[in-house]
C-alpha positions, 0 to 999 in steps of 0.5 A: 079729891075735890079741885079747887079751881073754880068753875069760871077758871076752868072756863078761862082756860078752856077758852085759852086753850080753844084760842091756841089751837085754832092759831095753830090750826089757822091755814092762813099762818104759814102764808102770812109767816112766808108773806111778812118774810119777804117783806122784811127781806126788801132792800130799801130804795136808795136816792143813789140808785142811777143804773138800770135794766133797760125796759123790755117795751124799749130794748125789744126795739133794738136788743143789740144797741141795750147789750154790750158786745165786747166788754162788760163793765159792772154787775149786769152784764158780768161773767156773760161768756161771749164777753169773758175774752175781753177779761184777760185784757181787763187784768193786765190793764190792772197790772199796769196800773198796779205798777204805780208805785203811789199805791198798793191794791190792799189801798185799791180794795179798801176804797171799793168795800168802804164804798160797797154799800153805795156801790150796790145802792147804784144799781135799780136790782139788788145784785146776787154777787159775795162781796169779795167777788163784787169789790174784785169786779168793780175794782177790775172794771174801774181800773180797766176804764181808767186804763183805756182812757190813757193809754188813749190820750198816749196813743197819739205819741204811740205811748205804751201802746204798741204791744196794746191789744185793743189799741193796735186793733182800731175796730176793738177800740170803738166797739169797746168805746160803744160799749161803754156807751151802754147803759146796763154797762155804766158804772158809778163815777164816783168810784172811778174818780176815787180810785184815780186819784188815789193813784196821783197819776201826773201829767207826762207833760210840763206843759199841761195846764193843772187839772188836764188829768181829771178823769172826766179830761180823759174821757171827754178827750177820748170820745170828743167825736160825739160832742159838737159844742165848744166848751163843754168841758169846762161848762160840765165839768163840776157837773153833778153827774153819776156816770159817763153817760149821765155825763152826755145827757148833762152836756146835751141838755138844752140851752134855753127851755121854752115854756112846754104846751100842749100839741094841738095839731100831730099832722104829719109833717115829714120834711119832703111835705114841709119842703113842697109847702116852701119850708127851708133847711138850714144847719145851725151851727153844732159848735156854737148851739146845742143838739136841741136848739131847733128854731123855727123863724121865717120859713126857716127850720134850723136844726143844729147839725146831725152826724150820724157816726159809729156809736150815734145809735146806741148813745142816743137810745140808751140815753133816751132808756135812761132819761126814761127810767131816770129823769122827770124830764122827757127832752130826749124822747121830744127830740127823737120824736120830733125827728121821727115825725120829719124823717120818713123816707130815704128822700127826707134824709137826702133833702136834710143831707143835701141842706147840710143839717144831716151827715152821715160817716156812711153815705147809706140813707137808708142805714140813717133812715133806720136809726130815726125810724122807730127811734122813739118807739115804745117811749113815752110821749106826752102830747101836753107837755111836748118840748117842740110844740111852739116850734111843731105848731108854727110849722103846721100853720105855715105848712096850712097857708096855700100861698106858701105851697104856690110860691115853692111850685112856682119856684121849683118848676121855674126857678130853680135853675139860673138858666131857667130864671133866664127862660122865664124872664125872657117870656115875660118880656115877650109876652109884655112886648107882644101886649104892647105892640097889640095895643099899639096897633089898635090904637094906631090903626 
């Protein structure tokens, strides 16, 4: 039997067939299949990502000040076994609250897995936890701050504290407050503000003023030892900010931004060297100026004043992680710079120590020494747009003037006593009495 297709048909699909078999035999398939997988698989990037990994070039300065050492708080650190001590005492702060009568947890879980997709879009690592574990964790972890942060204004009139675990032991209660400082440890406040006031909890007090209980009220209450400014509350508390440490950065930002130029000069200048070239120290007033308001104004450097205290390192670094990972500004990281560069030695702090610019709850230089050394390490500096330049150049050609250097060895050698002055003065008026008296006898032979 004849076919009856013809030659250019059977050609047709010979070709068909050629170009189906050399797909399927394509090596490359199973790797473009696996590639465009993966693809497909990325999480999109979110506006509302604000918590991070801290980098490794960062943390490897300091491991200890990027890792939190009692209590985790969030995803990043959850579940760690050297932390789940801490978790027995996270459930009892949620059954305390749970004894409000305002709310029921079924109220409490649904405002977390409303939020869920928010809450996961925080964090810069798409987080490997179901979703009735995270919505358990963030509501835990929430409501365990909450928690902590009034009993901790109760503390005062020993309040519900007394059989207290963290409270009765003052060393849990500031590591846990360092803790909380940490940057892989933040969680969102928006979370936690929705919850507190869910639970509608009142003042205790008829005498307190309305909105004394917000959240941000009770943390800036309990951590108030790191903040030096008056009125920060009320400045930052509208603040759009996106966690509690997020909230320092806001609060210590600068008051008056100077236009940024480029650094010419990157001499050393440490503090011994500038106090040797006749530079002075003053301490400006930390209530009235921010951390960041350095001046320098008529042979004076004035530096806002600087206490070193349990915690200062941690929060300074993991802000300066944050800022690094976060923001488009590097004020941080010109502010640790700069101090970096002025402190070298331990008699650079005890000149800023004796000046009344540095103090540290610990009179151990050499332990203050260490939190400036390296403190800006592995970040990165940009020479071109360095916040202190003006301030950095006017010290270098003040530094240069050898005038400067002579008038300070003139007055550290001679004059830095009274009873030196008197010395001085006296020889002075002897050697112009001697003068005199030898003219006179030439003169009057």
């Amino acid at each position: 039997m004849v076919s009856s297709e013809s030659p250019q048909c059977v050609r047709d699909i010979s070709l068909e067939h050629r170009e189906e078999s050399f797909d399927v035999e394509n090596p490359y398939t199973p790797l473009v299949s696996s590639i465009k997988g993966k693809l497909d698989l990325l999480p999109t990037l979110s506006g509302e990502c604000c918590i991070y990994r801290v980098p490794k070039k960062i943390r490897e300065q300091k491991d200890a000040a990027f890792t939190p050492q009692v209590v985790s708080i969030g995803p990043l650190h959850h579940g760690k076994g050297d932390l789940k001590v801490m978790e027995e005492h996270k459930q009892r702060y949620l059954k305390k609250f749970l004894a409000r009568p305002n709310v029921s947890m079924e109220d409490y879980i649904a405002i977390v897995k409303e939020n869920e997709v928010k809450l996961r879009d925080c964090y810069a690592e798409t987080i490997q936890i179901g979703s009735d574990e995270f919505v358990e964790m963030i509501l835990v972890d929430a409501v365990f701050i909450i928690e902590l942060l009034l009993k901790d204004r109760e503390y005062e009139s020993h309040s519900d504290v007394e059989d207290d675990r963290i409270f009765t032991k003052p060393w849990m209660l500031h590591d846990v407050m360092v803790d909380m400082l940490v940057l892989e440890n933040q969680i969102p406040y928006f979370i936690l503000e929705k919850i507190y006031d869910a639970a509608r909890i009142k003042s205790s007090s008829s005498k307190e003023e309305e909105g004394r209980l917000s959240i941000i009220s009770l943390f800036y209450h309990c951590f108030k030892q790191f903040f030096t400014q008056e009125d920060i509350l009320d400045k930052y508390r509208s603040s759009k900010f996106v966690h509690f440490l997020d909230f320092f950065r806001i609060a210590y930002q600068p008051t008056d931004v100077p236009v940024q130029r480029n650094t010419e000069s990157r001499n050393k200048l440490t503090v011994t060297a500038l106090e040797r070239a006749g530079v002075k120290f003053q301490a400006r007033d930390s209530s009235k100026n921010n951390m960041f308001d350095i001046k320098f104004e008529d042979g004076i450097l004035q530096i806002p004043k600087i206490v070193i205290q349990g915690g200062t390192e941690v929060l300074l670094r993991n802000l300066i992680a944050f800022e690094e990972c976060n923001c488009d500004t590097s004020v941080l990281v010109d502010y640790a710079t700069f101090l970096d560069s002025l402190i070298d030695t331990e008699k650079d702090i005890e000149i800023l120590g004796r000046n009344e610019v540095l103090e540290a709850w610990s009179s151990d230089n050499m332990r203050a020494l260490n939190i400036f050394n390296g403190l800006s390490a592995s970040c990165t500096f940009a020479p071109d747009n360095f916040f202190y330049a003006g301030v950095w150049k006017d010290l270098d050609d003040y530094y240069k003037v050898p005038w400067h250097k002579w008038k300070a060895i003139l007055r550290q050698s001679y004059f830095n006593t009274p009873w030196a002055t008197i010395s001085v003065m006296a020889a002075v008026v002897l050697l112009i009495l001697t003068a005199l008296q030898s003219v006179w006898s030439i003169t009057h032979p």
